[in-house]
Structures are given as C-alpha cells and as structure tokens.
N, C-alpha and C positions, 0 to 999 in steps of 0.2 A: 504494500500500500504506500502510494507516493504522500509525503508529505509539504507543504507549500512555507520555506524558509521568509522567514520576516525580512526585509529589506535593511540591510543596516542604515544609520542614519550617520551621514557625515554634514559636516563643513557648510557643503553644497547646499542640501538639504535644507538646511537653517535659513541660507542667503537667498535660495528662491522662495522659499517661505516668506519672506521678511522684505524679499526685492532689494537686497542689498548684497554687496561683493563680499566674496565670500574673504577676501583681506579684513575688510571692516568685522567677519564674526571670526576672525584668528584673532584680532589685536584685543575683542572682548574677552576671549575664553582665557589669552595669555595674559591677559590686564596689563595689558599695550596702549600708549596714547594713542590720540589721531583720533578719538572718535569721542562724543557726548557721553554723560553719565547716563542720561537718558538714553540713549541708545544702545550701550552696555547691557544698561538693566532689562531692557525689551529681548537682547539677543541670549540671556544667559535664564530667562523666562521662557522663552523660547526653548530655549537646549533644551531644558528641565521636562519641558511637556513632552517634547517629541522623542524622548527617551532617550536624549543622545550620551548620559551621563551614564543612565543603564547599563548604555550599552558596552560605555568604556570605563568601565571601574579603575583603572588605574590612573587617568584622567582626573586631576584637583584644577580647579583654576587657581593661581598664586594670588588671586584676591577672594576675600570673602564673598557670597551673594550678596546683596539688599533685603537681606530679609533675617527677621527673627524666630526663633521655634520658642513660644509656649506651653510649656506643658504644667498640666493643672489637673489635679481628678476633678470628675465631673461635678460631681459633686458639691465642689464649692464655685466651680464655673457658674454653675446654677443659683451660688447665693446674692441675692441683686441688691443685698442691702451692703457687704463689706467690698468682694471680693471685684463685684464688680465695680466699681469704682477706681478701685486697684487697676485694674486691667485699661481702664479708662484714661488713666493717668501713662502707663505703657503706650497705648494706643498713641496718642497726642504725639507725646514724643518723638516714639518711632517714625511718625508721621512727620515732625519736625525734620528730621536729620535724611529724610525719603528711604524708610525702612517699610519692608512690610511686615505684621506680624501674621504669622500661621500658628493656629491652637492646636495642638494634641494632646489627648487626655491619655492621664495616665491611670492603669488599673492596675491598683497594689497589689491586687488577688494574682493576676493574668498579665506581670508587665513584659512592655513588648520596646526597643528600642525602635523610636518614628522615622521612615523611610528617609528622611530628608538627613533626618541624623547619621543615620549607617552610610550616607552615598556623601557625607562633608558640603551638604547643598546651603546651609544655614551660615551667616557670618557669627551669631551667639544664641546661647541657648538662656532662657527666663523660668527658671522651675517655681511655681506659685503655689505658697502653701506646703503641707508635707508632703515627704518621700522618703524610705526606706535608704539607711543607708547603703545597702547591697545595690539597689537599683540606681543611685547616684554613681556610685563607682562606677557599673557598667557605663553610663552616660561620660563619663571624664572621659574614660579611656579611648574616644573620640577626640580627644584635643583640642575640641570647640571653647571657646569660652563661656563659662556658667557663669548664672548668680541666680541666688536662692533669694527667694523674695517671702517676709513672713515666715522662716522659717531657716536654721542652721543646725547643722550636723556635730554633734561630741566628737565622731571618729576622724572624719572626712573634712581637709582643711580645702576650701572656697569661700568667692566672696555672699558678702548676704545684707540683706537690706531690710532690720528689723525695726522694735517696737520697743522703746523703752517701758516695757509690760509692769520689768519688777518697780520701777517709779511711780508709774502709772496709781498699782494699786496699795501702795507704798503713803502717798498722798490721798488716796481714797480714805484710808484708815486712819490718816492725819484728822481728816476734814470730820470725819465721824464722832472722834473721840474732842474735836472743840466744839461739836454740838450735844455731848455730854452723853454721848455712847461709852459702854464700856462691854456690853456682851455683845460681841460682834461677829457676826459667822462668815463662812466662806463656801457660795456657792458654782459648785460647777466640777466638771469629768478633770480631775490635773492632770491625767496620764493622757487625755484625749491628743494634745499637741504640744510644742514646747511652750509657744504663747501663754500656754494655761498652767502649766508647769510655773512657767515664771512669774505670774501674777499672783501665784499660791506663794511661791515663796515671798515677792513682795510685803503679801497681805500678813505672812510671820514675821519680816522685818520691822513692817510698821507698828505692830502689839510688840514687840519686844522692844522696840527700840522706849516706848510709852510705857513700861513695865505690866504690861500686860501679856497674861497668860493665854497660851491660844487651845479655848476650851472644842476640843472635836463634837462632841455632845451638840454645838450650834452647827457643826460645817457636814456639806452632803457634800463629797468628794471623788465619787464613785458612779458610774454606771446608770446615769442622768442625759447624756448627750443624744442618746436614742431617743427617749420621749422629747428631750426637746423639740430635736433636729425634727421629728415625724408629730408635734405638738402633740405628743399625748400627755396633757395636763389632768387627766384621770390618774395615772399612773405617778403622776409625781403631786398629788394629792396624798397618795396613799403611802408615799417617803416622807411628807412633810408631819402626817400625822405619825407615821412610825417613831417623831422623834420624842425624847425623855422632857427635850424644854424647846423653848423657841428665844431667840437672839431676840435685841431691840435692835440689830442690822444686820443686814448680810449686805457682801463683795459680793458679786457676781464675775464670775469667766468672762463674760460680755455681753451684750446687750439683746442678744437671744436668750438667753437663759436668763436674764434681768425679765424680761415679757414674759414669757414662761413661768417663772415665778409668780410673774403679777397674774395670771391667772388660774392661776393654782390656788395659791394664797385667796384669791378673789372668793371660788368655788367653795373655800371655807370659809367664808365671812371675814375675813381677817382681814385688814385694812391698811392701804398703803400711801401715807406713811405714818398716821395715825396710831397702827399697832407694831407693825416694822416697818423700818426706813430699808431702799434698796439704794445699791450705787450699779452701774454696769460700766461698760467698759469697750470701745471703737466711737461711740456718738453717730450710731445708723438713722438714716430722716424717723423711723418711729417711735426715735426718742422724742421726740416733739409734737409728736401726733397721740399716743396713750396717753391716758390720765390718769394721775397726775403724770405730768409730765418728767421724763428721767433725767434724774441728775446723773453723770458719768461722765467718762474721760474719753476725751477726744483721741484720735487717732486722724493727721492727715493723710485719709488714702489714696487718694490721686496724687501727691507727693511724691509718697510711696513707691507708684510707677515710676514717676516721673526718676526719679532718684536709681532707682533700678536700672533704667537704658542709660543713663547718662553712666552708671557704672560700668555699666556692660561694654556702650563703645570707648571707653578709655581703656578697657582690658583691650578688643579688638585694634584698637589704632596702635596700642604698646601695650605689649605684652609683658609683664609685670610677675618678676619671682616671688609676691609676696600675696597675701589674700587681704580685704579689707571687711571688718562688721562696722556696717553704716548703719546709728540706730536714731531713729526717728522721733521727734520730740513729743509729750503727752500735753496736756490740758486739763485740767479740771473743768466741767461744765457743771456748772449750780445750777438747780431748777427745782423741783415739787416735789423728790421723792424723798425726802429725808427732811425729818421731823426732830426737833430741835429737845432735847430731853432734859431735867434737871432730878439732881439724887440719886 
C-alpha cells in the first residue's frame, strides 16, 4: 500500500506564502538585518504555522520569537477576581514591548511540557500561580527564560515576582489588636499555596510580636479550600460550628475565603462585624460590593504582571547568573468589617 509523503516545507515555501524573497525569510530565521521587526515577526509566525520548525528540529533561530508562553492551571485562569487581573497586567505589557502572549495550562495530575516549549518557539516563559517543583525542573531544562509569578520554589532557584503576604497579614493583626482584638483567629487551607503558607506565618509574627498567644482552638487551617473554591458554605457551616469557641476576629487566606466566611457565618446568625470582625487579603472588586463592606489588604495585580514581563525581558535581553525575588508592596484597606472592641 503506497503511502502519500508530506511535502517538506523550506525557505521557499514561507516567501511565496508571504510574497517575499526568500533572502528576506533567511535574514528573519538567522536574525539578520535588512528587514523590519514587523516583518520578522510575520515570517517567523509564518514558519511556526507551516510546520517549518517541525520539521527541522535542529533548526533554533539565534533570536528569540515575539512571543510569550503562559502557563497557568486552569483553574485559576478561571479566577476573574485575582488572577485575572494579573494576567491583564502581562497582557498590557507584553503588548507594550510587541510581545504576544500564548496560554497553556498546566495539569499537575497529567503534566505535559507545551509544544512551543519543547521546539524553543517562545522568547520567555511566565509560570502563574503554583507548580510542582519536578514539573519546573523539567520546564528549565529548556533554557528558556522563566519567572514564576505569585509563586516560588524552596528547591529550585528562579526568578519570581511575589507578594509581601507575610507583611500583609502581619499589619492585618496590627490593625486588629489597636481596635482592641485580642482573640484573633486564622482562617484559611496554609498548605493550599505558599501565598497562604506565608500569610499564616505572618499572622504568628504579628500575635507574637504583641505578646500574644496564637490560640489554634480560633484558626480553621485545614481542608476548607474545596468548599470555598466550589462555595459550599453548608459545609463550612458545619466547621464553624465544630469549633470549642469562636475569635472576636479572624485573618482570612484572602478575600474568597473572607466571602465565604461571610456566608457561612451569615447562615448562622452570627454577624459581621458586630459579632466577628473579618480582614481578607488581594482587595478583589467584591470587596466593595458585600456588606458590610471588607476591610483587607490590597495587593496590586496588574503590577504584578506588569512587573513580571518587565523581568522577564531583562533576563531575555541579558542573560543574568543570578535569580531575583521581586516582592510587591501591600496596603491596608479600612472599610466595615471590623468592629472596634473594648475589654
């Protein structure tokens, strides 16, 4: 049985595609002058589609594309109150410097390195949010430039562009204990991400630093991030009650689980801030839409992005033996959830 061979794709191929000599798509692939940025970028777009890189694996251009690889689990791709924003802030920029970004999600369960990554089609990579540090390693060993965005690795040294979390909620428990809090809880998953890791520890720094004891009996720490994330407010109804006593405040992980709360707490009559004050933590628009409205600390996310390409192409322009943690500054935002207490 005859079989019908795919046509290889050369040179040629690209410049009658494009109606340009095929000189003008050597001096793009070799990152040769003599021709526009924009024109470059058209003929190495081109490559890309017509499989020309496919087909020549050994084939690197000696410049990077114009483009970025994002990769993100889906999952918080999907969150339109933090992450996006974030990405927003990427966006812009990228946009600024005539970058484009391509999204690939990544599956912690099922990880797969993304096509563009394996063929060196990417000038840097933006990994958003967490990632396993095995699946990081594989991703370096590409030689692309990273940075970790919301998120850094113990093991694995890159750059990373965080959240001054432990400040954050450091000052959260400042601000509690001068409206004359003293039993003050801590809610939210710590082991969920480092973000929430660090805000925990924060929220110990700030009761010790005040001589105060950090009674567990007020903090849910555990195995909360499910019903959040999927708003099952029945089910963390039924932790709130499990507990021996209840705080005159809870820290919150962040401003989801700060809502969540508030309706949980609601469900039992319990009043906010009347009977508990909350704080939360990023400052998403529905801080300012629930009632009362949340006090929490700010986080600028579009910054954020922003802050991340701008790192990213100084690693691409100069390439750099050292790694940098850019961490982002917080805020206190005052508002209606936190009730001012005496004795």
């Amino acid at each position: 049985m005859s079989t019908t061979r795919r046509k290889r794709i050369t040179m040629r191929d690209i410049a009658e595609k494009l109606n340009l000599s095929v000189n003008a798509v050597s001096l793009a692939l070799n990152n040769k002058e003599g021709i526009s940025e924009e024109t470059r970028r058209i003929i190495l777009k081109t490559a890309t589609e017509l499989g020309y890189f496919d087909e020549n694996p050994n084939f690197t251009p000696k410049s990077p594309f114009k483009s970025i690889c994002l990769l993100i689990e889906e999952r918080n791709f999907r969150d339109t109150y933090f992450y996006t924003k974030v990405i927003l802030g990427i966006e812009n920029e990228a946009k600024r410097y005539d970058y484009d970004i391509v999204v690939s999600f990544i599956n912690p369960n099922n990880f797969e390195i993304p096509v563009n990554v394996k063929g060196k089609r990417v000038a840097g990579i933006l990994i958003v949010g967490t990632i396993k540090d095995e699946h990081l390693m594989e991703i370096l060993e590409y030689g692309i430039p990273t940075v970790l965005v919301d998120h850094a690795s113990f093991t694995v040294n890159t750059d990373a562009i965080l959240t001054q979390n432990m400040v954050g909620t450091y000052r959260a428990v400042q601000y509690l204990i001068k409206k004359g809090h003293k039993q003050i809880g801590f809610f939210g998953e710590i082991d969920f991400s480092l973000s929430f890791k660090e805000r925990w520890l924060g929220f110990n720094e700030g009761m010790r630093r005040a001589g105060l004891k950090v009674d567990y009996e007020y903090c849910i720490l555990e195995e909360v991030e499910q019903h959040i994330l999927s708003k099952n407010y029945e089910k963390l109804t039924e932790i709130i009650v499990g507990l021996k006593k209840l705080p005159t405040a809870w820290v919150c992980s962040n401003d989801n689980a700060a809502i969540a709360l508030y309706n949980a707490l609601n469900a039992l009559n319990i009043k906010v801030p009347d009977d508990i004050s909350i704080i939360g933590f990023d400052d998403i628009d529905l801080c300012n839409i629930i009632r009362p409205r949340l006090t929490t600390i700010r986080v600028n996310k579009e910054l954020m992005g922003v802050q991340a390409v701008d790192r990213l192409l100084q690693i691409i322009q100069q390439p750099e033996n050292y790694h940098k943690h850019i961490c982002m500054e917080v805020t206190l935002i005052e508002r209606e959830s936190v009730k001012e207490i005496f004795g």
